[in-house]
Backbone as JSON Lines, residues from 0, in Angstrom:
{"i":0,"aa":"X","n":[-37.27,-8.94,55.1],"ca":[-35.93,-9.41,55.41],"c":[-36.07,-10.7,56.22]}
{"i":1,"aa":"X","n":[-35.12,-11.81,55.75],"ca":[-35.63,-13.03,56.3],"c":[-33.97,-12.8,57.7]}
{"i":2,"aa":"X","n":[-34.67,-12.86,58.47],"ca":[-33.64,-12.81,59.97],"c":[-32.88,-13.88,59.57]}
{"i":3,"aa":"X","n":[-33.56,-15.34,59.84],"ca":[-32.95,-16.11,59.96],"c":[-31.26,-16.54,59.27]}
{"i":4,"aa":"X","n":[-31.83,-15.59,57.82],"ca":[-30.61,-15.45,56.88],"c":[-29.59,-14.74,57.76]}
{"i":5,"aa":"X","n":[-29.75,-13.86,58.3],"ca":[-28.94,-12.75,58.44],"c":[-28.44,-13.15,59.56]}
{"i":6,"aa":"X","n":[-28.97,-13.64,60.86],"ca":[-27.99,-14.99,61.91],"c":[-27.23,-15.56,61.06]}
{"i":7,"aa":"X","n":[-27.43,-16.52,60.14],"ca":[-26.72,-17.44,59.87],"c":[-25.29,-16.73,59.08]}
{"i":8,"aa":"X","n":[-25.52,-15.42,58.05],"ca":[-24.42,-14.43,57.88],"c":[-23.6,-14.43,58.98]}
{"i":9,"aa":"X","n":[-23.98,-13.83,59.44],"ca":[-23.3,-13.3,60.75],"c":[-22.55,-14.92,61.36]}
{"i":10,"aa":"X","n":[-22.99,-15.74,61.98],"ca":[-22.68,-16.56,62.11],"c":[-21.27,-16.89,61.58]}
{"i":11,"aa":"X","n":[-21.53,-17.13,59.89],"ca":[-20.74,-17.65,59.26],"c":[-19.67,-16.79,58.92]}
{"i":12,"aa":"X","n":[-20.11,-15.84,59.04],"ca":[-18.7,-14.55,58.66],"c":[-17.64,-14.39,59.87]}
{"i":13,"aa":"X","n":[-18.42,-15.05,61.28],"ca":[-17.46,-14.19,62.64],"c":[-16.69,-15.7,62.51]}
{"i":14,"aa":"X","n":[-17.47,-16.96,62.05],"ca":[-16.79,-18.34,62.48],"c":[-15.44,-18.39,61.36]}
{"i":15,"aa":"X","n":[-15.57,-17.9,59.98],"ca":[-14.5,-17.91,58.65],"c":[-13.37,-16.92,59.44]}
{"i":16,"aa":"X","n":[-13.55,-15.52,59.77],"ca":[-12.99,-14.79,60.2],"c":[-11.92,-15.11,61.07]}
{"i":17,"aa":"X","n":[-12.55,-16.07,62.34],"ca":[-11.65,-16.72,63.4],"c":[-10.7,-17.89,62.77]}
{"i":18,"aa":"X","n":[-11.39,-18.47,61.86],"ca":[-10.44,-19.51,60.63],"c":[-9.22,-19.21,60.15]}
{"i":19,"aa":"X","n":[-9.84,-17.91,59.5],"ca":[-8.58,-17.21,58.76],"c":[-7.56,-16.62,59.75]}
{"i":20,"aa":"X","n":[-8.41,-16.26,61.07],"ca":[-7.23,-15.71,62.13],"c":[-5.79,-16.83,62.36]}
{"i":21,"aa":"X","n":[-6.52,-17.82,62.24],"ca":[-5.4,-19.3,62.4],"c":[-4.46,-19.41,61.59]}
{"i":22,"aa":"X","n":[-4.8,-19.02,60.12],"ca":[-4.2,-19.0,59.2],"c":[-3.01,-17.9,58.72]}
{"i":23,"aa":"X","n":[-3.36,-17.04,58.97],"ca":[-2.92,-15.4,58.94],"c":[-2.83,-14.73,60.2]}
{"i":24,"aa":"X","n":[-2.67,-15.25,61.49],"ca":[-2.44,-14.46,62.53],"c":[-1.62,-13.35,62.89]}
{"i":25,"aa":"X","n":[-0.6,-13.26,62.13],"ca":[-0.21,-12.07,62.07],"c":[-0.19,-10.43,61.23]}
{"i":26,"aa":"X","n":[-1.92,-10.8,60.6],"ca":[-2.25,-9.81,59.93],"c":[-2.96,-8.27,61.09]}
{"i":27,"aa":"X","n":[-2.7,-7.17,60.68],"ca":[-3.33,-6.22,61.22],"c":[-4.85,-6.42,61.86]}
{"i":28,"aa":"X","n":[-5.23,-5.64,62.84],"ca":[-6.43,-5.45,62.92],"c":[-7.36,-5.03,62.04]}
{"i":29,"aa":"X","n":[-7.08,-4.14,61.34],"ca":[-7.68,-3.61,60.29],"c":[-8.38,-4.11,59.47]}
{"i":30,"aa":"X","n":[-7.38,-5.68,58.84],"ca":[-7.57,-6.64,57.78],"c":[-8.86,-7.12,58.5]}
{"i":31,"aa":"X","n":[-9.08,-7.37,59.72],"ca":[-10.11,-8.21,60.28],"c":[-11.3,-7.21,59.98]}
{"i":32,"aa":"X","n":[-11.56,-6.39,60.36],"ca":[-12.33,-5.62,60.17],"c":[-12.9,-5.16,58.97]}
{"i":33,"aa":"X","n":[-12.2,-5.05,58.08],"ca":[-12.7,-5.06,56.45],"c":[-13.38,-6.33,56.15]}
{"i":34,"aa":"X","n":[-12.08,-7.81,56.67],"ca":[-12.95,-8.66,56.0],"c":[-14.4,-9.27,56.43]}
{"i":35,"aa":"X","n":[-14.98,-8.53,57.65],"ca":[-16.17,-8.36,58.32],"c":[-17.01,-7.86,56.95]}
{"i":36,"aa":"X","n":[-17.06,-6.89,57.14],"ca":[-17.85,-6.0,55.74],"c":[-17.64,-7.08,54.43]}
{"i":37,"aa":"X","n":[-16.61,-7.2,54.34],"ca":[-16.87,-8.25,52.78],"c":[-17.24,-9.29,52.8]}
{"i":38,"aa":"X","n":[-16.34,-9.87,54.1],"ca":[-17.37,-11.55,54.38],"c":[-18.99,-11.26,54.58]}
{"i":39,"aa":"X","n":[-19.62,-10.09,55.16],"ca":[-21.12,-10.29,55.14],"c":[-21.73,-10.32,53.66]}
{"i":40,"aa":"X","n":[-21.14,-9.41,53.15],"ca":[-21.89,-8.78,51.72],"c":[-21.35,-9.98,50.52]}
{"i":41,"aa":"X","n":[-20.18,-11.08,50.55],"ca":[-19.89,-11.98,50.2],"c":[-20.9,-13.09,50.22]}
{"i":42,"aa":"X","n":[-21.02,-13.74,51.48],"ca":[-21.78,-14.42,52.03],"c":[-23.6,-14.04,52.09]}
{"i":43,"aa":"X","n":[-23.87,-12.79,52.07],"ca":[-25.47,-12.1,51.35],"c":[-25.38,-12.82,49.89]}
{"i":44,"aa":"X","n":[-24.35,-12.93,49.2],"ca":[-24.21,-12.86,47.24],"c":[-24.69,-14.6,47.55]}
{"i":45,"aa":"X","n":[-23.22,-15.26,48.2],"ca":[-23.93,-16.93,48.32],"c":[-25.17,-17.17,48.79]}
{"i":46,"aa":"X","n":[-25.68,-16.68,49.91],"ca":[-26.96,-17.22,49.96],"c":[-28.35,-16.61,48.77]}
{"i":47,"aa":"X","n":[-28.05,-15.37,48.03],"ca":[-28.99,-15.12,47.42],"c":[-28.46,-16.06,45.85]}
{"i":48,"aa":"X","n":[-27.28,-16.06,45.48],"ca":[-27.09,-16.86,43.95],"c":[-26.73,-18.32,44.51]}
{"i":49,"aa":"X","n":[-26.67,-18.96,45.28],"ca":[-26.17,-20.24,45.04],"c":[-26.99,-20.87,45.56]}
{"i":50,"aa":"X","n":[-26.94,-22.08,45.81],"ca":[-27.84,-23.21,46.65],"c":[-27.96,-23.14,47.7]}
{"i":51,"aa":"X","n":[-29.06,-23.63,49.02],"ca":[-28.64,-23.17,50.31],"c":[-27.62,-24.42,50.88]}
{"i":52,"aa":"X","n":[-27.02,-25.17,50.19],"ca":[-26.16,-26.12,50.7],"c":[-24.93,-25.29,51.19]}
{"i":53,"aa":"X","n":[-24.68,-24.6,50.07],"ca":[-23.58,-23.74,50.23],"c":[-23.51,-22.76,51.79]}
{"i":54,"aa":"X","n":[-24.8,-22.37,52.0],"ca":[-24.49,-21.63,53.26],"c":[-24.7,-22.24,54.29]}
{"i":55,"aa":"X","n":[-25.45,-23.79,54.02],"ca":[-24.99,-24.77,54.95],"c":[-23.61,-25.35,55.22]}
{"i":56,"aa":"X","n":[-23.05,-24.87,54.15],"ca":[-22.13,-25.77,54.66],"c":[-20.82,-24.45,55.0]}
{"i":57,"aa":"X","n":[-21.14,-22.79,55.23],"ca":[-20.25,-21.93,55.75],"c":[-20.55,-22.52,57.13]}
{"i":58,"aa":"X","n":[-22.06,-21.89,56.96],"ca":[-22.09,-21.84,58.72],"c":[-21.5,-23.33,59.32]}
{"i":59,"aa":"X","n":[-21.45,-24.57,59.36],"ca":[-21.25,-25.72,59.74],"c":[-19.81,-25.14,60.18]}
{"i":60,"aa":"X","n":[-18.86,-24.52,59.07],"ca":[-17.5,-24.54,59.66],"c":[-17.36,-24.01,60.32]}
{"i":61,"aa":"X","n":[-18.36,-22.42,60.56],"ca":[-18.18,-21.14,61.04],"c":[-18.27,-21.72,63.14]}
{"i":62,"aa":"X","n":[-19.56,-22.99,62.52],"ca":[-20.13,-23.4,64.06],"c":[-18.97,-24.16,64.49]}
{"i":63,"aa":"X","n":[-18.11,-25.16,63.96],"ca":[-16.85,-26.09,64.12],"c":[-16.09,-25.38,64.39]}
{"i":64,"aa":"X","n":[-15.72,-24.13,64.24],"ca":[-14.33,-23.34,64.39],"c":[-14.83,-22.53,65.9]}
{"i":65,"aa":"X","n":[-15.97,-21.84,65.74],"ca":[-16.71,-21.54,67.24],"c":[-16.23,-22.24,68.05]}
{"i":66,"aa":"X","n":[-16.92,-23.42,68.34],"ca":[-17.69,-24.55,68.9],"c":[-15.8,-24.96,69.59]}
{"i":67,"aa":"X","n":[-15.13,-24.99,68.77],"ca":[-13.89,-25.62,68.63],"c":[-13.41,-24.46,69.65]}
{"i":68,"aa":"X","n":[-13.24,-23.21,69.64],"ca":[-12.29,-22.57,70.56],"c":[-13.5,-21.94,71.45]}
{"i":69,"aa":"X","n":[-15.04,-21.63,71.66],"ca":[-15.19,-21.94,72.88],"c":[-15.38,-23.07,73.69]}
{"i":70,"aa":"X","n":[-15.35,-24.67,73.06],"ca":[-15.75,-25.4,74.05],"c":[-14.71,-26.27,74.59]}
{"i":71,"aa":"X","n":[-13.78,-27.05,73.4],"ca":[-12.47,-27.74,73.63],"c":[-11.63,-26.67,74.56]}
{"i":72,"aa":"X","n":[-11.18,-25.55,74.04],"ca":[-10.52,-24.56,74.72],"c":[-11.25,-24.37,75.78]}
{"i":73,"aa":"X","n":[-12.13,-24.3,76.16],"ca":[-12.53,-24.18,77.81],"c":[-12.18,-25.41,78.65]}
{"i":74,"aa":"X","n":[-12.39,-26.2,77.7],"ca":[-12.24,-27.54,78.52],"c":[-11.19,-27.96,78.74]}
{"i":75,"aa":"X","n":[-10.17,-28.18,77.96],"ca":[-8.72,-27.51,78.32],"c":[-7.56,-26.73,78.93]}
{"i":76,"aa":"X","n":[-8.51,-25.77,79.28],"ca":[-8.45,-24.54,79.91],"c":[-8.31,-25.28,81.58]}
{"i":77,"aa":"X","n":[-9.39,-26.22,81.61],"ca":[-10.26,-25.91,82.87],"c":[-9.31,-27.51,83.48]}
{"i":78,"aa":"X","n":[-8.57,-28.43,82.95],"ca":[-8.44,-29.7,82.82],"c":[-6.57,-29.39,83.63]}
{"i":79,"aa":"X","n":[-6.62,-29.95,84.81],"ca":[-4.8,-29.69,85.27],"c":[-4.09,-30.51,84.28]}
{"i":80,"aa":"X","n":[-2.74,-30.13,84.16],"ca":[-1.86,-30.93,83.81],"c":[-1.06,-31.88,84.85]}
{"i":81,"aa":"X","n":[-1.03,-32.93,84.34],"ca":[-0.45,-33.75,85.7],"c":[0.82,-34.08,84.65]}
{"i":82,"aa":"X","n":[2.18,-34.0,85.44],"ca":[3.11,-33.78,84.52],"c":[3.43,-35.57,84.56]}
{"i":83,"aa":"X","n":[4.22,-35.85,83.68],"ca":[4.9,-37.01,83.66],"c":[5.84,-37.73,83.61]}
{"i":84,"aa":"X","n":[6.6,-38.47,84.43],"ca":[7.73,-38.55,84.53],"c":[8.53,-40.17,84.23]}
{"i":85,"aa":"X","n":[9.33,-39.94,83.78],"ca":[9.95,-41.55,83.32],"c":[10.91,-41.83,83.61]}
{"i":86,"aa":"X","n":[11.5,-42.97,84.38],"ca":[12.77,-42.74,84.92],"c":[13.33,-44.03,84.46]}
{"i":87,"aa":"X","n":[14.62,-43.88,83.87],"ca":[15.64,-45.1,83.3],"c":[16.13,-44.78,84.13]}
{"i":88,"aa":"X","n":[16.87,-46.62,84.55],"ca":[17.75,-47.0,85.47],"c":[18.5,-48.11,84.27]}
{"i":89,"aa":"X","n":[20.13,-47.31,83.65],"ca":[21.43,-48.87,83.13],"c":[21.87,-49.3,84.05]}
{"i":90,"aa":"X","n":[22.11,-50.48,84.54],"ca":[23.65,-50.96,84.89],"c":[24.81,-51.15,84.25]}
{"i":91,"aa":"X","n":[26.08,-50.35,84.55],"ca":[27.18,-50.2,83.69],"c":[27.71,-52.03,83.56]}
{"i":92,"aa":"X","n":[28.32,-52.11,82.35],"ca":[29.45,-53.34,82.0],"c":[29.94,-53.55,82.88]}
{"i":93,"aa":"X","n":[30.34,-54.87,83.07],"ca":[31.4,-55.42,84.54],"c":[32.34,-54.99,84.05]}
{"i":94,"aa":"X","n":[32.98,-54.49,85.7],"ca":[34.18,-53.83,86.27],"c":[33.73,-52.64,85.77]}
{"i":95,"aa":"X","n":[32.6,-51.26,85.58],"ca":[32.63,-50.28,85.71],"c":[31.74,-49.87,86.96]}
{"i":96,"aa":"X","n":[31.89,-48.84,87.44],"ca":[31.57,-48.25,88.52],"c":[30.1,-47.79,87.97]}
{"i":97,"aa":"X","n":[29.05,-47.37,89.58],"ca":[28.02,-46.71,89.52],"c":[26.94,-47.24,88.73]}
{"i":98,"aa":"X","n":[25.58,-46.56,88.51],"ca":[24.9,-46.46,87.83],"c":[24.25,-45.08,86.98]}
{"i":99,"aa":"X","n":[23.43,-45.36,85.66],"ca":[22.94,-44.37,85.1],"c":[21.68,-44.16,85.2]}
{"i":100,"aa":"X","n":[21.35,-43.31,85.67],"ca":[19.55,-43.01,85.51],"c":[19.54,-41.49,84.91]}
{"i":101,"aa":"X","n":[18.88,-41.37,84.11],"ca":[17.36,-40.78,83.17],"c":[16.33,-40.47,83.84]}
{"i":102,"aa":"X","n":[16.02,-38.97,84.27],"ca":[14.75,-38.95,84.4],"c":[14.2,-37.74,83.28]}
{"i":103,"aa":"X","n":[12.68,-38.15,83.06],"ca":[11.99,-37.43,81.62],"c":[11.08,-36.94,82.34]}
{"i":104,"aa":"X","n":[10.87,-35.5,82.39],"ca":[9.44,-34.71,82.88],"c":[8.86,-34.23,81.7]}
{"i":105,"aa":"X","n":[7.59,-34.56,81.46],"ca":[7.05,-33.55,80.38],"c":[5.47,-33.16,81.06]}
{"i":106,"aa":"X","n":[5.24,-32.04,80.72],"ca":[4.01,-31.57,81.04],"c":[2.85,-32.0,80.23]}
């Protein structure tokens, strides 16, 4: 049994999985869990019939979709928001009273 294959399965099945979570987030738990079992035994079929480009190029997404919500999302996570604020000042037409100001907060 070549390990290395079977990391890179794994790999590529938990990184598609979290993909599809993006896509389908409001599917059952269940669904996730099956498509564990099929994405491995799927992904066993590609790397034994197809080219190894092909499972180069799961795992790449599997690592991008990882990579993507543990490292951006931490970093994000970890980064304050400094909110921002914009403030318009009109002066009304002669002979009207007062002024208008605008202020814009966004986080």
């Amino acid at each position: 049994m070549d390990w290395g294959n079977v990391i890179s399965i794994a790999v590529a099945v938990v990184g598609l999985i979290q993909w599809f979570k993006g896509l389908f987030a409001k599917a059952p738990v269940w669904v996730w869990a099956a498509a564990s079992a099929v994405g491995c035994m799927g992904v066993a079929a590609v790397v034994f019939y197809l080219p190894p480009w092909v499972l180069m190029g799961l795992v790449a997404l599997a690592v991008a979709q990882l990579g993507y919500e543990t490292i951006i999302q931490f970093i994000k996570s970890k980064i304050p928001v400094v909110p921002m604020t914009t403030t318009t000042t009109t002066e009304p037409a002669y002979g009207e009273g007062g002024t208008t100001t605008t202020t814009t907060t966004s986080p």
